[in-house]
N, CA, C and O atoms as a printed pandas DataFrame, in Angstrom:
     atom_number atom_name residue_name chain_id  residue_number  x_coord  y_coord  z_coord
0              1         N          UNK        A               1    0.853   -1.174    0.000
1              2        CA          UNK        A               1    0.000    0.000    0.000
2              3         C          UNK        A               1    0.897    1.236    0.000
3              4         O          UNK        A               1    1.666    1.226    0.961
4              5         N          UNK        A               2    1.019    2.278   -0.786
5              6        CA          UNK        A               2    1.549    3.206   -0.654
6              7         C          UNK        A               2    1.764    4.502    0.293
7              8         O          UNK        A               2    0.803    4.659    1.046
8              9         N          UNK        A               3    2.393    5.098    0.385
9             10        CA          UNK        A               3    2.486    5.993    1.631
10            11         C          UNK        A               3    1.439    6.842    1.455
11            12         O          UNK        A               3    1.226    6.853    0.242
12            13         N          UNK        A               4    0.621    7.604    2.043
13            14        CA          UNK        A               4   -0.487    8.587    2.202
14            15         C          UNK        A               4    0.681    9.543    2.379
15            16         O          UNK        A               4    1.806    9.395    2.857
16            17         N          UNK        A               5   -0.091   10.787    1.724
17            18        CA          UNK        A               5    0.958   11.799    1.204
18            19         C          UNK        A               5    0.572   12.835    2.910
19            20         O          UNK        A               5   -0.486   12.928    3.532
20            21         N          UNK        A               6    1.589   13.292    3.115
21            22        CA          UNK        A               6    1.273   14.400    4.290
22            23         C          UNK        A               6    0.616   15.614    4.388
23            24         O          UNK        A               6    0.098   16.213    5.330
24            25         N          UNK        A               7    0.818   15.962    2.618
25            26        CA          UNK        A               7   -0.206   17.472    2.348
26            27         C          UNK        A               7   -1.315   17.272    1.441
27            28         O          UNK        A               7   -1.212   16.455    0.526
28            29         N          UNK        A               8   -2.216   17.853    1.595
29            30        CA          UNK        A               8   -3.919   17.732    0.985
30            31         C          UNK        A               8   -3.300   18.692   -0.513
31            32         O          UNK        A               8   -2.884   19.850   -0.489
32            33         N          UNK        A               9   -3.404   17.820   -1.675
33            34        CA          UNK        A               9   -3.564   18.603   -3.059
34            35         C          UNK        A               9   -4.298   19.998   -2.969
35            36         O          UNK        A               9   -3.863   21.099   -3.307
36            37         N          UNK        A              10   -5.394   19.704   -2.484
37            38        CA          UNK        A              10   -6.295   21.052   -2.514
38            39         C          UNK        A              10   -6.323   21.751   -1.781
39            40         O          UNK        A              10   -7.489   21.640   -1.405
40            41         N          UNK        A              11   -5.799   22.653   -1.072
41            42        CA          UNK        A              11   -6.054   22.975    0.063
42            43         C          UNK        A              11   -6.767   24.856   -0.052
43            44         O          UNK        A              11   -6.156   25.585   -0.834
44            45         N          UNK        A              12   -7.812   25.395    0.614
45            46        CA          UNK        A              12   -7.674   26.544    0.368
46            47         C          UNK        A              12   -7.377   27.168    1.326
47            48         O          UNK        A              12   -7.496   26.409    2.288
48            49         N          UNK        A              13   -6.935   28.475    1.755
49            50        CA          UNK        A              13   -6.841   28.994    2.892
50            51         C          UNK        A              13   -7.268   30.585    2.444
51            52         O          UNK        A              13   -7.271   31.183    1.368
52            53         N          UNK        A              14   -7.635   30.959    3.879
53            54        CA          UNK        A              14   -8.433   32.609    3.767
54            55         C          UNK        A              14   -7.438   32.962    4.568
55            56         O          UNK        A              14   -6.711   32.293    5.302
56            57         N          UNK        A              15   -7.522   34.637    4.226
57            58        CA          UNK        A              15   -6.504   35.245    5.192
58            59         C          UNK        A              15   -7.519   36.806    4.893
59            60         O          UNK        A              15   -8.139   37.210    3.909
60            61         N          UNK        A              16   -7.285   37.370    6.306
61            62        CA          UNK        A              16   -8.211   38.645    5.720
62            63         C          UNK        A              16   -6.555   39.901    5.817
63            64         O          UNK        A              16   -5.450   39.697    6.320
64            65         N          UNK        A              17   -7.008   40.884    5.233
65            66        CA          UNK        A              17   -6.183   41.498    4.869
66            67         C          UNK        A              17   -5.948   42.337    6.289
67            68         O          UNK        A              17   -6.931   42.837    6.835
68            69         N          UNK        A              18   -4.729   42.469    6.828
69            70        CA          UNK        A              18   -4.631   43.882    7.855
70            71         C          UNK        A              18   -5.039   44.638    8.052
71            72         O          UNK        A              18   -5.795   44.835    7.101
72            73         N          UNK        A              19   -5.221   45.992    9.251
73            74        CA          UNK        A              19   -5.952   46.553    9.425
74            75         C          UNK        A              19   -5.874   47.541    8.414
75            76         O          UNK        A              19   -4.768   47.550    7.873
76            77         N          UNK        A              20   -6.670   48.370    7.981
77            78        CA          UNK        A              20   -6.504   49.547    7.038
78            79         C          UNK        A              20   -5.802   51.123    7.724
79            80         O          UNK        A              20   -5.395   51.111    8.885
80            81         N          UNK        A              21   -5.743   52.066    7.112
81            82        CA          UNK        A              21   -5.592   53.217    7.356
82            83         C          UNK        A              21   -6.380   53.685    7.910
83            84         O          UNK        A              21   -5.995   54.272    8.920
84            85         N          UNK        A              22   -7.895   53.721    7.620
85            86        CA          UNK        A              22   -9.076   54.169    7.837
86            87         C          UNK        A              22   -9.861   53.440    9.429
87            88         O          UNK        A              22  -10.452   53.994   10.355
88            89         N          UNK        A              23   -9.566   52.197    9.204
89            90        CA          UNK        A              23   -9.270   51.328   10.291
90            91         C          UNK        A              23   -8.666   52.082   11.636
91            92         O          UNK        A              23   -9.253   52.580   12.597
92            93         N          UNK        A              24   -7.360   51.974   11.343
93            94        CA          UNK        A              24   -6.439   52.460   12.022
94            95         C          UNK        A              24   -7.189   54.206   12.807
95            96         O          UNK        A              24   -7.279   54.532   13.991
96            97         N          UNK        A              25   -7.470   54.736   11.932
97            98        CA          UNK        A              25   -8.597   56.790   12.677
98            99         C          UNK        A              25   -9.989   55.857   13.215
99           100         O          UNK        A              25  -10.951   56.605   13.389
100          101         N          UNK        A              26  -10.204   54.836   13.423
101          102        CA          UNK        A              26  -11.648   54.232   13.753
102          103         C          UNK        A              26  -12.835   54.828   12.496
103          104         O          UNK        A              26  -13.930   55.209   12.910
104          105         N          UNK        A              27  -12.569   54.871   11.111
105          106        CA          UNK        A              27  -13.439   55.057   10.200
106          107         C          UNK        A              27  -13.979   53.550    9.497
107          108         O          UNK        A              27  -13.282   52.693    8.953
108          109         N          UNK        A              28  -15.257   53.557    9.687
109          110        CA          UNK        A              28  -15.861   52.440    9.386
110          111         C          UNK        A              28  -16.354   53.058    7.341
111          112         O          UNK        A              28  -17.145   53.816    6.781
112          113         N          UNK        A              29  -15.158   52.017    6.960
113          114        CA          UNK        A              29  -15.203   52.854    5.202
114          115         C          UNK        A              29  -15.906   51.756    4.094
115          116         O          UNK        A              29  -15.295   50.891    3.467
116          117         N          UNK        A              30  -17.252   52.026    4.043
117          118        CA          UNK        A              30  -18.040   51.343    3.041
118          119         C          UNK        A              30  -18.031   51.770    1.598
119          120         O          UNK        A              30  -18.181   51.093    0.582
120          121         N          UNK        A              31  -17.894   52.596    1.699
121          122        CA          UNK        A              31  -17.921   53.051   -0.068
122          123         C          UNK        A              31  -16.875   52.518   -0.866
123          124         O          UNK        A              31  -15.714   52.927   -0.895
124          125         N          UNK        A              32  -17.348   51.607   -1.490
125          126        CA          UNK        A              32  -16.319   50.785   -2.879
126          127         C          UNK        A              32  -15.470   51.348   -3.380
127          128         O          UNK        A              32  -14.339   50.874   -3.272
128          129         N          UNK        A              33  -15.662   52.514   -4.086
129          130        CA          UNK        A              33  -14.769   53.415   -5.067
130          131         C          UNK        A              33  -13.559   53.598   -3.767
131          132         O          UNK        A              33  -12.382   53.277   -3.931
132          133         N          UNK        A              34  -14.184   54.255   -2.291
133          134        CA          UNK        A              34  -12.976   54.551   -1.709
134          135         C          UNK        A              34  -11.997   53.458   -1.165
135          136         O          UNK        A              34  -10.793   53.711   -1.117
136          137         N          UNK        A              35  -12.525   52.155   -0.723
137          138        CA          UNK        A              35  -11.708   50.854   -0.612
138          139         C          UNK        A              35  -10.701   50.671   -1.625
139          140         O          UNK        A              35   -9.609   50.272   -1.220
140          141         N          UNK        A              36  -10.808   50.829   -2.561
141          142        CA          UNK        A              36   -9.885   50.712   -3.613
142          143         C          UNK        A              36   -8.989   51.727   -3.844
143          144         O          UNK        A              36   -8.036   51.538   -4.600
144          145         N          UNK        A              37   -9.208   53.023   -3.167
145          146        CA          UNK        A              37   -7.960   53.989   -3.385
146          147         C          UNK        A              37   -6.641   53.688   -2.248
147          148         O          UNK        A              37   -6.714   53.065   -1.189
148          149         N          UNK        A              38   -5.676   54.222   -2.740
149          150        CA          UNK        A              38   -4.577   54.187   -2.447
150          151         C          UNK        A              38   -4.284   54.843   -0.866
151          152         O          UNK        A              38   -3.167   55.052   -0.393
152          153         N          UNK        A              39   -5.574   55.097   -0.210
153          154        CA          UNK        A              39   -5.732   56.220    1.255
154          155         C          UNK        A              39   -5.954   54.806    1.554
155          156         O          UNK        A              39   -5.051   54.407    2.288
156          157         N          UNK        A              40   -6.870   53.820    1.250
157          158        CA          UNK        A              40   -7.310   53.092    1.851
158          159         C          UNK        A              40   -6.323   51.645    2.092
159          160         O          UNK        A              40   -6.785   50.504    2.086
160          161         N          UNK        A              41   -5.096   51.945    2.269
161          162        CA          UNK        A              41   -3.951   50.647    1.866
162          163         C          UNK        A              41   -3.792   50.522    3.832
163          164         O          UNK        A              41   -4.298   51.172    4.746
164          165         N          UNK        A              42   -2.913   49.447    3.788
165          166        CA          UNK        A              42   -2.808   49.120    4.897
166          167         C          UNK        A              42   -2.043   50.254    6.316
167          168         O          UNK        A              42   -1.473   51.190    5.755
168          169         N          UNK        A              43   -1.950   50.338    7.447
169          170        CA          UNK        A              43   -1.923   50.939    8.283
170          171         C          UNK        A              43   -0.805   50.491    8.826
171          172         O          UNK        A              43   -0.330   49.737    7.977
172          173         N          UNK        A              44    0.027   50.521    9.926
173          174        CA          UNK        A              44    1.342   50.095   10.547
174          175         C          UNK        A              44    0.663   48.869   10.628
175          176         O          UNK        A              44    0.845   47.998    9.778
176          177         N          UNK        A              45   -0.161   48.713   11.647
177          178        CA          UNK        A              45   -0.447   47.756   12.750
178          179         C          UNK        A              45   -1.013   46.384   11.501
179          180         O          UNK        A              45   -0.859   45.175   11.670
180          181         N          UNK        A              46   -1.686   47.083   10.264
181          182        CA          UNK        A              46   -1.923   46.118    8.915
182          183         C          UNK        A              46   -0.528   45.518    8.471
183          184         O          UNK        A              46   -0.431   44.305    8.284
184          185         N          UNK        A              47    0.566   46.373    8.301
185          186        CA          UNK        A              47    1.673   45.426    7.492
186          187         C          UNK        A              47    1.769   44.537    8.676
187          188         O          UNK        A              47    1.278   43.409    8.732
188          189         N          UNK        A              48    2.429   45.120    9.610
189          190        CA          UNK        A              48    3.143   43.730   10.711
190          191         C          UNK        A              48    1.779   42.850   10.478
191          192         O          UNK        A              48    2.132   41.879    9.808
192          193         N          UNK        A              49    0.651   42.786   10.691
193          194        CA          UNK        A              49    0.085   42.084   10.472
194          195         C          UNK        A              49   -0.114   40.590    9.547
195          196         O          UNK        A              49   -0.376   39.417    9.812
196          197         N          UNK        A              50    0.247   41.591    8.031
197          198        CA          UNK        A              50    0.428   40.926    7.286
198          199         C          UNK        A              50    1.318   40.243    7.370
199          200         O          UNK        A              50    1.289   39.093    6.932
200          201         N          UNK        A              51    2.462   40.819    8.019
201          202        CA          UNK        A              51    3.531   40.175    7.894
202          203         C          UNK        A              51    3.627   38.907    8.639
203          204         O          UNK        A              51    4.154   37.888    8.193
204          205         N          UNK        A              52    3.081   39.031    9.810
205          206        CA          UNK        A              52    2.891   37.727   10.600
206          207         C          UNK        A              52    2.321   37.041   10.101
207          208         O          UNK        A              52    2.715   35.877   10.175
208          209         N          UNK        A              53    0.944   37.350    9.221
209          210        CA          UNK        A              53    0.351   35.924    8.932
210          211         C          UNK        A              53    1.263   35.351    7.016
211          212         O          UNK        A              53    1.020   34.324    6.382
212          213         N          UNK        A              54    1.937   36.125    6.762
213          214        CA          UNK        A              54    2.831   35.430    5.737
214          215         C          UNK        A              54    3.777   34.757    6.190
215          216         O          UNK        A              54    3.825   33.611    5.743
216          217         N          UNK        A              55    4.691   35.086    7.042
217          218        CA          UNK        A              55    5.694   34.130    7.824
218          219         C          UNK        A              55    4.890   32.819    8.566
219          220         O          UNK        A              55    5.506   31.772    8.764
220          221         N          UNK        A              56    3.816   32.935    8.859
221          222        CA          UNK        A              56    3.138   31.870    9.446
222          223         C          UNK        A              56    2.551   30.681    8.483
223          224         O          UNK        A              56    2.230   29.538    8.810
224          225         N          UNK        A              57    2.502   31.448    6.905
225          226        CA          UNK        A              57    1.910   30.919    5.858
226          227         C          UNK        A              57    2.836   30.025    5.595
227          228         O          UNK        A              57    2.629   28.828    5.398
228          229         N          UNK        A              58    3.978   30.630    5.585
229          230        CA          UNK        A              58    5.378   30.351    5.216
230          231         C          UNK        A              58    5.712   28.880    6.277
231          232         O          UNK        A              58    5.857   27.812    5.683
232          233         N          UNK        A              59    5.793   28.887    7.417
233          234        CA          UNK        A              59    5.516   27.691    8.618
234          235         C          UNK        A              59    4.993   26.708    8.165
235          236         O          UNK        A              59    5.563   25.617    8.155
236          237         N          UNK        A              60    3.276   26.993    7.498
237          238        CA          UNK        A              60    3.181   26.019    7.157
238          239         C          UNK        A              60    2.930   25.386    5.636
239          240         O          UNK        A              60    1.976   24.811    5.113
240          241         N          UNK        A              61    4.276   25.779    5.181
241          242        CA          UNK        A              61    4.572   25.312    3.482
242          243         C          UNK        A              61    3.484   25.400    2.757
243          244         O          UNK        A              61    3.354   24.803    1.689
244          245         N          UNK        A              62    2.300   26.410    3.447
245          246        CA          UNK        A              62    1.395   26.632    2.291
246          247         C          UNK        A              62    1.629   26.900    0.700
247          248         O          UNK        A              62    1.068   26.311   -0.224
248          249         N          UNK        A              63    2.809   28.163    0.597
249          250        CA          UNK        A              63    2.998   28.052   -0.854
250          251         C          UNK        A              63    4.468   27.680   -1.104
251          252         O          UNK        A              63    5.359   28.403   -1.550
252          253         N          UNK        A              64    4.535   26.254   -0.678
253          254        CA          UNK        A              64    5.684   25.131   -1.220
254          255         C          UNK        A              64    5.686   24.966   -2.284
255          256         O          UNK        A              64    6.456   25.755   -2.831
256          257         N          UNK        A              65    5.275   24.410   -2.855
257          258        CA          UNK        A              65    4.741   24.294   -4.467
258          259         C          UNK        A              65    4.359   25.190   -5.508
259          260         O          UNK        A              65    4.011   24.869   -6.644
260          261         N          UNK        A              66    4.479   26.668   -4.896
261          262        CA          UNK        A              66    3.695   27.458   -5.446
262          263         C          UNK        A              66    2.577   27.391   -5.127
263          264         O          UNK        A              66    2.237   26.384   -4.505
264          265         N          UNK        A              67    1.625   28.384   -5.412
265          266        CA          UNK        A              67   -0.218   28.651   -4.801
266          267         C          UNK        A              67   -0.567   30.090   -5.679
267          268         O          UNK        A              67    0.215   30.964   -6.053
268          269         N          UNK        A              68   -1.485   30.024   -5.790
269          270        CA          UNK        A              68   -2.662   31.056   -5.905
270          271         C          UNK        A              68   -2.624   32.178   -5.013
271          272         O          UNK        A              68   -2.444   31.870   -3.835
272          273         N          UNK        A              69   -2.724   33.181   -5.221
273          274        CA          UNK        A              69   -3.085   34.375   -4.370
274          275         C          UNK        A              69   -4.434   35.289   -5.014
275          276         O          UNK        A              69   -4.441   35.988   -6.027
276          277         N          UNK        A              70   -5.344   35.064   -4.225
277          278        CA          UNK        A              70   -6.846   36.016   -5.152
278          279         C          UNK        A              70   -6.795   36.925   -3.971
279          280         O          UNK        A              70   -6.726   36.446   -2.839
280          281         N          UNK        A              71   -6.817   37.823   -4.113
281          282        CA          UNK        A              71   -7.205   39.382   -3.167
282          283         C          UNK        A              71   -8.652   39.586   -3.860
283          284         O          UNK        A              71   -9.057   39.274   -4.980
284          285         N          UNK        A              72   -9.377   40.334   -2.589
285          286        CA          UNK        A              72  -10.174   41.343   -3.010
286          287         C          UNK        A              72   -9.202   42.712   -4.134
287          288         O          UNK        A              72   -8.000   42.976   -4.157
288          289         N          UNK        A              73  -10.026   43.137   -4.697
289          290        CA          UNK        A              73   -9.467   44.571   -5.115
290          291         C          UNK        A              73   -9.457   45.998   -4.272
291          292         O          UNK        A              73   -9.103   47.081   -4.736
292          293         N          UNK        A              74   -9.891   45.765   -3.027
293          294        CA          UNK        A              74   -9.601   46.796   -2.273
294          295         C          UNK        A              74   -7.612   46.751   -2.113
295          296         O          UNK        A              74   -6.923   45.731   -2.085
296          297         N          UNK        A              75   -7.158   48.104   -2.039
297          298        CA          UNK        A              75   -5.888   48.525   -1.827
298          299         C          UNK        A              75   -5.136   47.521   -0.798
299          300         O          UNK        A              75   -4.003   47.063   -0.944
300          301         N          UNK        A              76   -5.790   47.349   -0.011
301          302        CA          UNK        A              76   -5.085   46.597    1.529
302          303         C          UNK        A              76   -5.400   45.074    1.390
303          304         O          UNK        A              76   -5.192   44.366    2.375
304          305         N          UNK        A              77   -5.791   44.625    0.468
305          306        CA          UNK        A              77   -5.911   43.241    0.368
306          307         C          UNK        A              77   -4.579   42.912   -1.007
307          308         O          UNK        A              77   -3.642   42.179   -0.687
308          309         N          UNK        A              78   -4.603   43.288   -1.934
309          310        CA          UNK        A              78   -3.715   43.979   -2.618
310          311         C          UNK        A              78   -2.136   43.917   -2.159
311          312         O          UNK        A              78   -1.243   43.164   -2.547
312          313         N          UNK        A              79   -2.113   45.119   -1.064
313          314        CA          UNK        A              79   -1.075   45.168   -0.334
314          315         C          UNK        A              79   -0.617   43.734    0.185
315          316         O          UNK        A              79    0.426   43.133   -0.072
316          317         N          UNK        A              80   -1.864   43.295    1.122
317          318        CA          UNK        A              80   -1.436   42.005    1.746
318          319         C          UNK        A              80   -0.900   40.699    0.937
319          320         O          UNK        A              80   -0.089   39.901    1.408
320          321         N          UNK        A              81   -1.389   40.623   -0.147
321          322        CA          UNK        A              81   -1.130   39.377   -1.256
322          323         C          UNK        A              81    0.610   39.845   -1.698
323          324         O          UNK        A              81    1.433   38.931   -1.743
324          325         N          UNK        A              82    0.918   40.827   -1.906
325          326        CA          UNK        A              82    2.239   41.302   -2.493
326          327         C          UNK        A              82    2.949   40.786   -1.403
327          328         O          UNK        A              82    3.759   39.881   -1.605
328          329         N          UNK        A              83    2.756   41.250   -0.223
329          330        CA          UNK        A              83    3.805   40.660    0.952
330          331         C          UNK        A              83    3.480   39.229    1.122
331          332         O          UNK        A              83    4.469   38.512    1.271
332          333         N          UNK        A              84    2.255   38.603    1.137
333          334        CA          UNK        A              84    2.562   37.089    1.422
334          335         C          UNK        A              84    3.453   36.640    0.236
335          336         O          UNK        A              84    4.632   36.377    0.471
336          337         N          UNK        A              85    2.942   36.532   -1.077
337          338        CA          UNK        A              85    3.584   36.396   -2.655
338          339         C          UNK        A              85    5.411   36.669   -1.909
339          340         O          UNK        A              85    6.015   35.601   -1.812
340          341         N          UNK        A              86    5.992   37.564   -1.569
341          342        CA          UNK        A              86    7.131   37.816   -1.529
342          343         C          UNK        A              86    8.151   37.223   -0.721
343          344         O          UNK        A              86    9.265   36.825   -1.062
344          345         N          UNK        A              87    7.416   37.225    0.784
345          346        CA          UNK        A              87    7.704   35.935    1.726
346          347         C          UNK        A              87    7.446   35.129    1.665
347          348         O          UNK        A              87    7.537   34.573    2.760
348          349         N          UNK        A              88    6.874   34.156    0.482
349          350        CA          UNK        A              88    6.545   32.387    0.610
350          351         C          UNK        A              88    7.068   32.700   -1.102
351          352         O          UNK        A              88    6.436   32.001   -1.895
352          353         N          UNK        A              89    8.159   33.676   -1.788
353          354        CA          UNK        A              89    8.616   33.486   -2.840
354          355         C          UNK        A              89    7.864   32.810   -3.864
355          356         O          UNK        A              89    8.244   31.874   -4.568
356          357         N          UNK        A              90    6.540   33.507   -3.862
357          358        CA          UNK        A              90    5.163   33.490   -4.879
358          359         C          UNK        A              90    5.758   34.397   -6.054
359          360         O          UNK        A              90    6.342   35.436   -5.744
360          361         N          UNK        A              91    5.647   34.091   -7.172
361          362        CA          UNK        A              91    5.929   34.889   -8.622
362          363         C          UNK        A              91    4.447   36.076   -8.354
363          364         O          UNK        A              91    3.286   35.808   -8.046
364          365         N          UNK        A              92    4.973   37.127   -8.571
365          366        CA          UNK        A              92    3.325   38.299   -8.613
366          367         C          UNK        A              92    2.606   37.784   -9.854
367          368         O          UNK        A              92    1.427   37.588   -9.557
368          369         N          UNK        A              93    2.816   37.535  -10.930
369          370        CA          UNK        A              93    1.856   36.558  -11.758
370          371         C          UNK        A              93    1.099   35.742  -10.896
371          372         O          UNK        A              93   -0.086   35.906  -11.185
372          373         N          UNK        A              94    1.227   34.952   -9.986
373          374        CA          UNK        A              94    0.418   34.127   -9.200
374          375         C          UNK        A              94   -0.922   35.024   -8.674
375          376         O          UNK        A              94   -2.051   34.564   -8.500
376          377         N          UNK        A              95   -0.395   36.746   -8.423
377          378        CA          UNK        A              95   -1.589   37.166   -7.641
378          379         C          UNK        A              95   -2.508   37.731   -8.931
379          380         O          UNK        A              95   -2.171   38.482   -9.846
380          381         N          UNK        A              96   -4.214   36.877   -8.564
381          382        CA          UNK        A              96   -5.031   36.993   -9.165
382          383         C          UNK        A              96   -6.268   38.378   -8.730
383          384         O          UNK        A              96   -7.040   38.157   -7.797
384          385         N          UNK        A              97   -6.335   39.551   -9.375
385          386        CA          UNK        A              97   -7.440   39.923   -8.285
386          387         C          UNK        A              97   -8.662   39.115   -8.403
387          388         O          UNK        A              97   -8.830   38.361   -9.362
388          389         N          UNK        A              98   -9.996   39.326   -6.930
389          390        CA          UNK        A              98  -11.035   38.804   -7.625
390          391         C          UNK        A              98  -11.853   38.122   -8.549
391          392         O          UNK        A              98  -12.484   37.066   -8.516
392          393         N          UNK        A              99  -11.630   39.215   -9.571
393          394        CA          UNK        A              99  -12.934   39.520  -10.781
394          395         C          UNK        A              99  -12.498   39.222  -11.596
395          396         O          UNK        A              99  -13.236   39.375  -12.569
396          397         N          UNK        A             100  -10.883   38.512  -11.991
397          398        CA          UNK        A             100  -10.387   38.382  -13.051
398          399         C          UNK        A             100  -11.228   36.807  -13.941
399          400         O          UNK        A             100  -11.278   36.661  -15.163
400          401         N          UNK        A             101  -11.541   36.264  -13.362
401          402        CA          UNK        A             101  -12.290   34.836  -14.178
402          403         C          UNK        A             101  -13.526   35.286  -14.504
403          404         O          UNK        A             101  -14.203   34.334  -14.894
404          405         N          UNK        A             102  -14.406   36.786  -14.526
405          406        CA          UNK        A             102  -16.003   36.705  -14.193
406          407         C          UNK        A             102  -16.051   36.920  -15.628
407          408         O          UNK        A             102  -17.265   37.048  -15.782
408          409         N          UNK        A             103  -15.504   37.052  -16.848
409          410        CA          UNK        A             103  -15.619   37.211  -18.305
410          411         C          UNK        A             103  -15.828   36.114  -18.845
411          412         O          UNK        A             103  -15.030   35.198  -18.644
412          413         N          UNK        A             104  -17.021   35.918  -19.717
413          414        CA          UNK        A             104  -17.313   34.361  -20.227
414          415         C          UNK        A             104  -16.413   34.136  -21.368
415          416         O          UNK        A             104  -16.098   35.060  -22.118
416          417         N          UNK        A             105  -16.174   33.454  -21.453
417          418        CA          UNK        A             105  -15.067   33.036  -22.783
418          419         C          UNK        A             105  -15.426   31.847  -23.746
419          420         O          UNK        A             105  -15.773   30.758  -23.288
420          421         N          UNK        A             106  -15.337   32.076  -25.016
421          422        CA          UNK        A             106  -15.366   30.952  -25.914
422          423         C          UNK        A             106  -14.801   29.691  -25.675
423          424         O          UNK        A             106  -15.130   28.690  -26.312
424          425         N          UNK        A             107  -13.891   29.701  -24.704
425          426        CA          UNK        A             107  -12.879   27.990  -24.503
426          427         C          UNK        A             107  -11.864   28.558  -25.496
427          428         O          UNK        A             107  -10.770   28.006  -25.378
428          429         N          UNK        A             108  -11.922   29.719  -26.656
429          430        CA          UNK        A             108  -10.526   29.438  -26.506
430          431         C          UNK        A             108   -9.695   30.999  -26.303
431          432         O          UNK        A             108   -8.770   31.477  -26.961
432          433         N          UNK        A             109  -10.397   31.511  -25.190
433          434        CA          UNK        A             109   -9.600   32.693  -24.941
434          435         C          UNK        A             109  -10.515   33.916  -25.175
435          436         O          UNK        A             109  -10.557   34.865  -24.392
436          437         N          UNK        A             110  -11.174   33.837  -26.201
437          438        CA          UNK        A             110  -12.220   34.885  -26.919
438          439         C          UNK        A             110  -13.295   35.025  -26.067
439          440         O          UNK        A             110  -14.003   34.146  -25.577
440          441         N          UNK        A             111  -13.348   36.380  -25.924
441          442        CA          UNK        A             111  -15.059   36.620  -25.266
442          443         C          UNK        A             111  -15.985   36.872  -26.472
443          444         O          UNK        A             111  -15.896   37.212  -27.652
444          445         N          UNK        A             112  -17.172   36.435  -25.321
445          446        CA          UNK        A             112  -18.694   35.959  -26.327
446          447         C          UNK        A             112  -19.157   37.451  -26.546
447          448         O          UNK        A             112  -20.178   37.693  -27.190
């Protein structure tokens, strides 16, 4: 019988992005357009953040093999994918935003 492998092929994992800027003044920031600006990127207490949970990602050989990175398109999710991608030596090609698959396609590349 062969050895059972130690890591799950599939695995997904969530990570939410650090605290924000806006975060950080206690502004509770709903408006879309402004999530996505460049005010709205991560805060001190967001990078270390990030940073801990990429070194932790890193612990556990999540992206050994390489992996996927999908962010929201808000700025600070964004932010956060660049620093995990960099500490678990993810290619930035790997980071996908969101919305990038929501275009229907012919199968061979062409939209309908």
């Amino acid at each position: 019988m062969p050895a059972a492998s130690s890591k799950c092929p599939s695995v997904r994992l969530t990570n939410r992005a650090g605290e924000s800027e806006f975060e950080s003044l206690g502004i509770i920031n709903t408006n879309f357009v402004a999530k996505t600006s460049v005010d709205n990127g991560l805060s001190k207490i967001g990078k270390r953040q990030t940073i801990k949970a990429a070194l932790r990602l890193k612990e556990m050989s999540a992206c050994e093999n390489s992996c996927w990175i999908w962010p929201s398109i808000t700025q600070r999710a964004y932010q956060a994918a660049k620093t995990i991608a960099a500490v678990n030596e993810v290619n930035r090609s790997r980071i996908v935003p969101e919305y990038s698959f929501l275009e229907k396609t012919d199968g061979d590349g062409g939209a309908f």
